[in-house]
C-alpha positions as CSV (number, residue, x, y, z in Angstrom):
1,X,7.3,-43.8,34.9
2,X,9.8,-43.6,32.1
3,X,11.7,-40.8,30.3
4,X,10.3,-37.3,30.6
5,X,12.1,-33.7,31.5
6,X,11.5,-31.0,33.6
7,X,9.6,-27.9,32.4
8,X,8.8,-24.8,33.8
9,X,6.7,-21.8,32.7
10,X,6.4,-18.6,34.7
11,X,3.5,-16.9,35.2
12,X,1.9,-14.0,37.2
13,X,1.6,-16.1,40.7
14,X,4.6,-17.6,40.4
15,X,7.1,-15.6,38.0
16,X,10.8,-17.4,38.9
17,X,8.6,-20.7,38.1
18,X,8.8,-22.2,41.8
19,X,6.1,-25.2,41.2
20,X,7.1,-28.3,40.5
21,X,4.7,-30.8,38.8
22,X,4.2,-33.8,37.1
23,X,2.5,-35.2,34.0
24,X,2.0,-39.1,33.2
25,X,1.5,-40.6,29.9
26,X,0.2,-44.2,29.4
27,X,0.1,-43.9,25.8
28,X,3.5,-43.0,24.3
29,X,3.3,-39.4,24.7
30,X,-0.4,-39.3,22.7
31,X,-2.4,-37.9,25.4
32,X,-1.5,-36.7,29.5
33,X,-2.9,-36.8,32.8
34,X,-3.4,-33.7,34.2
35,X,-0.7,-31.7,35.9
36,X,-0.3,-32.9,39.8
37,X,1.7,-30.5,42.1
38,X,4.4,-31.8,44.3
39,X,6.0,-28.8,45.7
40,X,5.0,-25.5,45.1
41,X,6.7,-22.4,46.6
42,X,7.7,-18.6,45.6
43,X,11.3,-20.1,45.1
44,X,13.2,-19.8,41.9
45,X,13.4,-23.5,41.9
46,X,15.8,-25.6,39.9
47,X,16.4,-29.1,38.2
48,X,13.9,-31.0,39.2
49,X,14.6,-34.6,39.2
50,X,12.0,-37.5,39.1
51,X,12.6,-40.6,39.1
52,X,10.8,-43.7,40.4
53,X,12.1,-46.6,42.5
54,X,11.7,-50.1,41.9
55,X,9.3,-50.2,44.5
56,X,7.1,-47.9,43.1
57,X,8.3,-45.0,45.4
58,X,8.5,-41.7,43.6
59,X,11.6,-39.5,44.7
60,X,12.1,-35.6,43.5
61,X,15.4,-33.7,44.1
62,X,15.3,-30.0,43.3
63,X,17.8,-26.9,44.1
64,X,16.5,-23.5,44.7
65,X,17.7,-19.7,44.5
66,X,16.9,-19.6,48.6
67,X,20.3,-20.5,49.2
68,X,22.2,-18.1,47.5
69,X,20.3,-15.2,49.0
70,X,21.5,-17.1,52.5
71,X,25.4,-17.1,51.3
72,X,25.6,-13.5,49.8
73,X,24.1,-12.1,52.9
74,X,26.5,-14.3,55.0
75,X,29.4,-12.5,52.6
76,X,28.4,-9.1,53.2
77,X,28.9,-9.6,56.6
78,X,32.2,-10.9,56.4
Protein backbone atom coordinates (compact mmCIF):
# COMPACT_ATOMS: atom_id res chain seq x y z
CA UNK A 1 0.00 0.00 0.00
CA UNK A 2 1.58 3.32 -0.86
CA UNK A 3 0.47 6.93 -0.78
CA UNK A 4 -3.28 7.68 -0.70
CA UNK A 5 -5.46 10.17 1.70
CA UNK A 6 -8.38 9.98 3.60
CA UNK A 7 -11.79 10.94 2.07
CA UNK A 8 -15.02 11.24 3.35
CA UNK A 9 -18.48 12.00 1.87
CA UNK A 10 -21.64 12.39 3.89
CA UNK A 11 -24.67 10.97 3.06
CA UNK A 12 -28.23 10.39 4.31
CA UNK A 13 -27.18 7.16 6.65
CA UNK A 14 -24.32 8.44 7.77
CA UNK A 15 -24.31 12.54 7.53
CA UNK A 16 -21.10 13.48 10.00
CA UNK A 17 -19.29 10.85 7.50
CA UNK A 18 -18.54 8.14 10.32
CA UNK A 19 -17.33 5.16 7.83
CA UNK A 20 -14.06 4.60 7.30
CA UNK A 21 -12.91 2.71 4.13
CA UNK A 22 -10.35 1.78 1.90
CA UNK A 23 -9.57 1.70 -1.77
CA UNK A 24 -6.43 -0.19 -3.48
CA UNK A 25 -4.88 0.54 -6.72
CA UNK A 26 -2.46 -1.83 -8.43
CA UNK A 27 -2.18 0.26 -11.41
CA UNK A 28 -0.98 3.82 -10.63
CA UNK A 29 -4.13 5.20 -9.71
CA UNK A 30 -5.84 3.97 -13.39
CA UNK A 31 -8.48 1.89 -12.02
CA UNK A 32 -9.65 0.85 -7.98
CA UNK A 33 -10.82 -2.00 -6.05
CA UNK A 34 -13.89 -1.50 -4.60
CA UNK A 35 -14.46 0.28 -1.40
CA UNK A 36 -13.90 -2.13 1.79
CA UNK A 37 -15.27 -0.92 5.18
CA UNK A 38 -13.09 -0.98 8.25
CA UNK A 39 -15.02 0.78 10.87
CA UNK A 40 -18.19 2.13 10.37
CA UNK A 41 -20.22 3.96 13.07
CA UNK A 42 -22.72 7.12 13.48
CA UNK A 43 -19.57 8.98 14.85
CA UNK A 44 -18.25 12.21 13.29
CA UNK A 45 -15.10 10.45 12.75
CA UNK A 46 -11.75 11.99 12.05
CA UNK A 47 -8.19 11.61 10.39
CA UNK A 48 -8.08 8.43 9.41
CA UNK A 49 -4.68 7.10 9.21
CA UNK A 50 -3.57 3.95 7.15
CA UNK A 51 -0.61 2.79 6.87
CA UNK A 52 0.82 -0.72 6.39
CA UNK A 53 3.58 -2.53 8.32
CA UNK A 54 6.46 -4.16 6.98
CA UNK A 55 4.89 -7.26 7.77
CA UNK A 56 2.01 -6.74 5.82
CA UNK A 57 -0.20 -5.82 8.89
CA UNK A 58 -2.57 -2.97 8.09
CA UNK A 59 -2.95 -0.44 11.14
CA UNK A 60 -5.79 2.50 11.15
CA UNK A 61 -5.86 5.32 13.79
CA UNK A 62 -8.82 7.66 13.73
CA UNK A 63 -10.25 10.39 16.38
CA UNK A 64 -13.94 10.94 16.68
CA UNK A 65 -16.42 13.72 17.93
CA UNK A 66 -17.63 11.01 20.78
CA UNK A 67 -15.14 12.47 23.02
CA UNK A 68 -15.93 15.88 23.09
CA UNK A 69 -19.58 15.24 23.84
CA UNK A 70 -17.94 13.16 26.97
CA UNK A 71 -15.78 16.40 28.13
CA UNK A 72 -18.40 19.12 27.71
CA UNK A 73 -20.88 17.11 29.65
CA UNK A 74 -18.09 16.43 32.29
CA UNK A 75 -17.76 20.64 32.27
CA UNK A 76 -21.25 21.31 32.78
CA UNK A 77 -21.10 19.56 35.75
CA UNK A 78 -18.27 21.08 37.19
Amino acid sequence: MQGGSPVTYPNEAYPKSGRICIVRSKDNAKTWSKPITIYDDEADNRDPRISQMSDGAIVVTFFNTLFADLIETLLATV
